[in-house]
C-alpha positions in Angstrom: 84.8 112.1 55.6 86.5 113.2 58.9 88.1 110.4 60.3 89.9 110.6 64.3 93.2 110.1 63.9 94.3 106.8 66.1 98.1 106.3 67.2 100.3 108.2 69.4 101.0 110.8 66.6 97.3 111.8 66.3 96.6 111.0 69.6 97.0 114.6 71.4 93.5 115.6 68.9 91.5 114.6 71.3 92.7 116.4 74.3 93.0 119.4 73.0 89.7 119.8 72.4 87.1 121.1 75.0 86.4 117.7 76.7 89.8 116.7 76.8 91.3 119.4 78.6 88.0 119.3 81.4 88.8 115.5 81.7 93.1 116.2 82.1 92.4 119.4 84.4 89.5 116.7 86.4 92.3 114.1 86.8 94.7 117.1 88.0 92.4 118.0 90.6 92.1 114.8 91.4 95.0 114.6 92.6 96.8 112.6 90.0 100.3 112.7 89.2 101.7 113.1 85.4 102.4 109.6 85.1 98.8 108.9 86.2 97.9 110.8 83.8 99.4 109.7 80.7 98.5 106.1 81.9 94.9 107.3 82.1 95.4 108.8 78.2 97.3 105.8 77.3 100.7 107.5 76.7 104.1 107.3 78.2 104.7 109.9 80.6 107.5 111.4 78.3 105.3 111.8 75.5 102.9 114.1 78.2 105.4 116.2 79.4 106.0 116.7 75.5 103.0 117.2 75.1 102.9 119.9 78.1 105.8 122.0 76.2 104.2 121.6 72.5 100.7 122.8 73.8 99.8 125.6 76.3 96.2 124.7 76.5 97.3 121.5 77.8 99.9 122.6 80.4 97.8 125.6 81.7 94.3 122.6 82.0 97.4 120.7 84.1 98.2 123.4 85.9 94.8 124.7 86.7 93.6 121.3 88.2 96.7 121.3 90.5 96.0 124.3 91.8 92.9 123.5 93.4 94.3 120.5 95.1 97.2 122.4 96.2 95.2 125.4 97.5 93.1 122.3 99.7 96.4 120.9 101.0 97.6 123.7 102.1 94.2 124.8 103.7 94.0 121.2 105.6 97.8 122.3 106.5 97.2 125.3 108.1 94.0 124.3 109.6 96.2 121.0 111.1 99.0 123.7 112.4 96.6 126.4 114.0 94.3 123.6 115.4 90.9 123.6 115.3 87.5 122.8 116.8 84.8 120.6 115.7 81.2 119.5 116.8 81.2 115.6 117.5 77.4 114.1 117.7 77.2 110.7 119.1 74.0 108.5 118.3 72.8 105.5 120.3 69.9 103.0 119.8 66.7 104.2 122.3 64.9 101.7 123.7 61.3 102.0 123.0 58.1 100.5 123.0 57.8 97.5 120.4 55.8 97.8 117.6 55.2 96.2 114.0 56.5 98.3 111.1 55.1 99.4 107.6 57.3 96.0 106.4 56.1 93.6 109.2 59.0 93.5 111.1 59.4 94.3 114.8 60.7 97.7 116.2 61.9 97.7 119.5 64.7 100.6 119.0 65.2 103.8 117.1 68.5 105.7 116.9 68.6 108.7 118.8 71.0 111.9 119.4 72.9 111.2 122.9 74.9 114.2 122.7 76.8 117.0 120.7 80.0 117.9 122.4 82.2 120.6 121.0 85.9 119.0 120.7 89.3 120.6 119.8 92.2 119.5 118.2 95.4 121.3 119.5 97.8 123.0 117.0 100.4 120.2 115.5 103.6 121.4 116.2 105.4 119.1 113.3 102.6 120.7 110.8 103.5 124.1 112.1 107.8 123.1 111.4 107.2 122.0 107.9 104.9 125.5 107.7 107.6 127.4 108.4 110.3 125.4 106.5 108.6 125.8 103.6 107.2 128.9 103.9 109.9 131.2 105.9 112.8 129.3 105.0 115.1 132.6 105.2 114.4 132.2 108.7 113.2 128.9 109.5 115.6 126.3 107.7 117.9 123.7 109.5 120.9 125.1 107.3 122.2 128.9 108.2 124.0 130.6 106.1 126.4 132.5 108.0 128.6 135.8 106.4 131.9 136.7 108.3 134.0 139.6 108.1 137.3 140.6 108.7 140.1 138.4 109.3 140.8 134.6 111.3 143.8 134.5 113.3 145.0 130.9 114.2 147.9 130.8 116.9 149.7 128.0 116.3 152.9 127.7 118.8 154.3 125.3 116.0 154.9 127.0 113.1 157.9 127.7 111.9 159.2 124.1 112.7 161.0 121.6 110.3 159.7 117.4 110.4 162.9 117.1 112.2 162.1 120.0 115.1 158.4 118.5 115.2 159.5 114.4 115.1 161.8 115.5 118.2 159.3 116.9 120.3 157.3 113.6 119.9 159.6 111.4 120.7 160.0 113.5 124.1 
């Protein structure tokens, strides 16, 4: 008799099995986070990341689902940066002759395309920053890292003086 193990020690059976790794790469692509995740399995978060390192099958069905999500941010991203152009079709009620309907009721309107105009939306210049940031960040980060070479010369017209020299040029 082959019984499913219940509990949280049997409890990674199930998803390693065909339909369990669909569901967990489903949920990934779904855009849920880890914690979701376990939640959804009924597990703490810990125990999935444990899970994650103990079994590959699970990790790579993970990763997988993120992938696609990723790949669509980052698609909506660069579309949002470069700007785009899209068809808007409006739709108004046309007044027409009244008649009676199939169901008895009164007609005195039908909907009707008033126009299809051709819009754009202009390239987003904060989506095209955090592009860069992340993307070029050897050339587009706030921080700079800067090399210098050879020596720093400071001319300071006080060194050399004692606390006694310095405390009498104060008091001047």
């Amino acid at each position: 008799m082959n019984k499913k193990k219940t509990g949280a020690k049997g409890k990674y059976l199930e998803w390693i099995e065909p339909e369990g790794l669909i569901k967990l790469e489903g949920w990934a692509r779904d855009g849920l986070t880890d914690e979701q995740i376990a939640q959804n399995i009924g597990i703490r978060r810990e125990t999935l990341y444990d899970w994650k390192k103990k079994y590959s099958n699970i990790s790579n069905a993970l990763k997988r689902g993120k992938e696609v999500i990723d790949i669509q941010v980052e698609n909506a991203l660069l579309k949002r940066a470069l700007g785009y152009e899209f068809e808007e079709v409006t739709y108004e009620q046309i007044p027409i002759k009244p008649y009676i309907n199939d169901e008895g009721k009164v007609v005195e309107y039908e909907l009707g395309v008033t126009k299809k105009v051709k819009k754009q939306v202009a390239p987003d210049v904060t989506a095209q920053i955090f592009w860069l940031k992340n993307r070029r960040p050897d050339k587009w980060r706030d921080k700079q890292d800067v090399e210098h070479s050879g020596s720093m010369e400071v001319n300071n017209p006080l060194k050399g003086l004692s606390t006694e020299d310095l405390k009498k040029l104060i008091n001047k």
